[in-house]
C-alpha positions, 0 to 999 in steps of 0.5 A: 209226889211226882205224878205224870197223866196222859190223855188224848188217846183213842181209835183213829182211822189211818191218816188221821190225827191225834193230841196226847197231853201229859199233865205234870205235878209234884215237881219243878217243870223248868229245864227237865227232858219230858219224852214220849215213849211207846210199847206195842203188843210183844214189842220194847218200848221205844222213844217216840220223841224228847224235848230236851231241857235246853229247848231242843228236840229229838225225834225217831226216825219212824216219826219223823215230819208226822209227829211234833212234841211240845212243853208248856212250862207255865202249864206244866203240860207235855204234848204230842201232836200226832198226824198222818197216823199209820196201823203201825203206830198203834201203841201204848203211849207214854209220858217220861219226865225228868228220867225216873217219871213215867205216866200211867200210858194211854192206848192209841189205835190206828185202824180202819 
């Protein structure tokens, strides 16, 4: 049984810094994407960020030289490392591996 687990959300103030984990079990971690996803209030869930299989890495524009995505195979453990947090990144954030594997998300606010 595939199971995906998020943690490291929370409320930071603008400009602060936040570490999202997603613990993988139940399933080969080696050569397969792991992406981090978001969902606002009323909004679609877009792509955050990938980390590809063959090492490489995508990231949203929106994003872009604020957040850094990161594996661990040994751990079996996706990160995102999130700085310079903007109100408009508030957001469900979610953990996707492999294609079909989602997480169960976790709330990340961004407030003052």
């Amino acid at each position: 049984q595939v199971q995906l687990v998020e943690s490291g959300g929370g409320l930071v103030q603008p400009g602060g810094s936040l570490r999202l984990s997603c613990a993988v079990s139940g399933i080969d971690f080696a050569n397969y994407s792991l992406g981090w996803y978001r969902q606002a209030p009323g909004k679609e869930r877009d792509m955050v960020a990938r980390a590809l299989g063959n090492g490489n890495t995508i990231y949203a524009d929106f994003v872009k030289g604020r957040f850094t995505i990161s594996k661990d195979s040994v751990k079996k453990m996706g990160y995102l490392q999130m700085n310079n947090l903007h109100p408009e990144d508030t957001a469900v954030y979610y953990c996707k591996f492999a294609g079909p594997y989602w997480g169960q998300g976790t709330q990340v606010t961004v407030s003052s």
